[in-house]
C-alpha distance (Angstrom), angle and dihedral (degrees) to the residues before:
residue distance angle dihedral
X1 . . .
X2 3.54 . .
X3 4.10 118.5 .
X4 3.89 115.3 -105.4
X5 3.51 117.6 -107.6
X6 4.15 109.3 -135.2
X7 3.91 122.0 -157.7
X8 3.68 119.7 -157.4
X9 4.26 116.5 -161.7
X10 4.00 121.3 -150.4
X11 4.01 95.9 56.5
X12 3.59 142.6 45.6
X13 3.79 97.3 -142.7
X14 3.64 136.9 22.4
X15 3.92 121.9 -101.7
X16 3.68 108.2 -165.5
X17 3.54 88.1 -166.8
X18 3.33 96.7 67.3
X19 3.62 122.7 76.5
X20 3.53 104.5 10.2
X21 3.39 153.2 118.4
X22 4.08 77.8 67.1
X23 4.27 113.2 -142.0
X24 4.01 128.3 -172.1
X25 3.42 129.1 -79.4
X26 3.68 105.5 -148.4
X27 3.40 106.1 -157.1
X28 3.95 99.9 32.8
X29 3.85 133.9 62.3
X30 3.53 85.8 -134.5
X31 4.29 118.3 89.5
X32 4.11 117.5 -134.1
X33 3.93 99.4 -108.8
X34 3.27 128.3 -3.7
X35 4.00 125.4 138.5
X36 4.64 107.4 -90.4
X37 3.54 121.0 -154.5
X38 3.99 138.7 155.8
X39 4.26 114.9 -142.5
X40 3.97 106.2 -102.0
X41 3.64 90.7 -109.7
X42 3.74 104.2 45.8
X43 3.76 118.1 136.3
X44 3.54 88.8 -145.0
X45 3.27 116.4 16.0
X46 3.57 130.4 132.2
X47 3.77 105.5 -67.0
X48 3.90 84.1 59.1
X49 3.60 101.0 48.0
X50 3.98 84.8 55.7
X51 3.45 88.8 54.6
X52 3.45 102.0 44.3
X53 4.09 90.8 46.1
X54 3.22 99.6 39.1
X55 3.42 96.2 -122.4
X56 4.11 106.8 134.0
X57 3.13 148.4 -40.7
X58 3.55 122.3 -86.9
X59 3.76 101.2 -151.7
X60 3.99 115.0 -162.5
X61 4.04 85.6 -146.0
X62 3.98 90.0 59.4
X63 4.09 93.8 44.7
X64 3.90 141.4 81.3
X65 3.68 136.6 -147.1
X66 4.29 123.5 -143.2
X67 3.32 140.3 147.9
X68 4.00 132.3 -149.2
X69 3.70 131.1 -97.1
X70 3.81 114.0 -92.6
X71 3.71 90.0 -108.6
X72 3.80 103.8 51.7
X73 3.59 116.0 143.6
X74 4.09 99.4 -139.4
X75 3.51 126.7 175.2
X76 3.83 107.6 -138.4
X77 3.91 104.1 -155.4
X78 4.32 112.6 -157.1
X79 3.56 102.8 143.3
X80 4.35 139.4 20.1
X81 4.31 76.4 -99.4
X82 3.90 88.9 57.8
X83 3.76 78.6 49.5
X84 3.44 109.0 51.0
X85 3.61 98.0 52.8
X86 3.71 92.8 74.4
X87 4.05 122.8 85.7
X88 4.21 112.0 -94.8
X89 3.29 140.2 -165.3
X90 4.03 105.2 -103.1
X91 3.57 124.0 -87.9
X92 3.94 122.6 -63.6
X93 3.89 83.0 13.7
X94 4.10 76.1 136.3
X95 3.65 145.4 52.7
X96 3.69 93.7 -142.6
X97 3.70 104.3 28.0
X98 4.61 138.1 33.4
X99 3.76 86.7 -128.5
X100 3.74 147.1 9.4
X101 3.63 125.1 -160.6
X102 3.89 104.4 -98.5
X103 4.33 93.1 -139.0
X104 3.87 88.0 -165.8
X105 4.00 94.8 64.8
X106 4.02 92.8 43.7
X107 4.04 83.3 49.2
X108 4.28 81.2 52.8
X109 3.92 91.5 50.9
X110 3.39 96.1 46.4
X111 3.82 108.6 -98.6
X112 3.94 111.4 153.1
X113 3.46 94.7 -171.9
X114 3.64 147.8 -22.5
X115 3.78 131.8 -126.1
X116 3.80 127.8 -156.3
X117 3.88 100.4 -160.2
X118 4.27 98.3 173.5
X119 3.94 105.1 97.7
X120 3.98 101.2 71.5
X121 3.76 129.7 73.8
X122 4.25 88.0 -120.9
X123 3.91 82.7 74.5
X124 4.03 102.7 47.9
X125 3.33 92.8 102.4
X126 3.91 92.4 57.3
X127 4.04 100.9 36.0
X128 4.18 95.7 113.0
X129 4.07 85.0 173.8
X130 3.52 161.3 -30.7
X131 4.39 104.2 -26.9
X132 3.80 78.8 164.2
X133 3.99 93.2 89.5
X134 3.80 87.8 20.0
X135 3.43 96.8 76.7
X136 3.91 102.7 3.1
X137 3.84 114.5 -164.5
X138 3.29 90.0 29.6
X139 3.79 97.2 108.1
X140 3.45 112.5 165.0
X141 3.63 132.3 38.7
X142 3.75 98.0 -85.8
X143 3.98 149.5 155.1
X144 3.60 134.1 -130.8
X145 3.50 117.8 -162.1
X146 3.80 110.0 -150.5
X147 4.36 92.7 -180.0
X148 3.57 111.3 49.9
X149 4.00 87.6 -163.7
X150 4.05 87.9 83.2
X151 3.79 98.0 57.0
X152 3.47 108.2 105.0
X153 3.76 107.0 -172.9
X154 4.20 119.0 -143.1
């Protein structure tokens, strides 16, 4: 199986100083910092939800491509199961959700990233139920890379 290639908009070249260490958000499922991305061939990944919203342009001059070292540790996230075996942030740590995924203890454990692979029709044959709420704001099919050591740039 051959390694996805990820493409990041809003910069030609990757700055691992920028962005990282990552820390909690409380109140969002989202971390502060962290490098985003969508896999080149996504469905729906972030490029499209930009175009479908409205939101910007994703310009192919303003963008780079990498992969990840061989030996990332990624969480893959399909399902609320996928989801609930990472660390969070105790219960009503939110006003819209029980628990957020607390990014600093998954950086502890190891986790280089993680990947929510729902959105697209390449994963209708693993969706198992509503991601939507899961990880709301998340809305695309997208990657967060919590250790900018595994970014291997193309």
């Amino acid at each position: 199986m051959q390694k996805p290639i990820y493409v990041h908009y809003g910069s030609t070249f990757f700055e691992p100083s920028r962005n990282f260490p990552i820390s909690n958000h409380r109140n969002w499922s989202k971390p502060f910092g962290g490098l985003w991305a969508s896999r080149q061939d996504a469905t729906f990944g972030w490029k499209d939800w930009c175009e479908r919203e409205e939101f910007r342009e994703c310009d192919e001059n303003n963008s780079f491509k990498f992969q990840l070292c061989d030996n990332s540790k990624v969480a893959i996230i399909h399902c609320m199961k996928d989801l609930d075996c990472l660390p969070t942030i105790g219960s009503n740590c939110s006003i819209f959700w029980n628990k957020v995924i607390d990014f600093e203890e998954c950086v502890r454990q190891g986790y280089d990233a993680i990947e929510l692979c729902w959105y697209g029709s390449e994963y209708k044959d693993k969706k198992a139920d509503d991601m939507y709420f899961g990880l709301y704001g998340w809305d695309c099919d997208s990657i967060v890379i919590l250790n900018p050591s595994v970014v291997v740039p193309i």
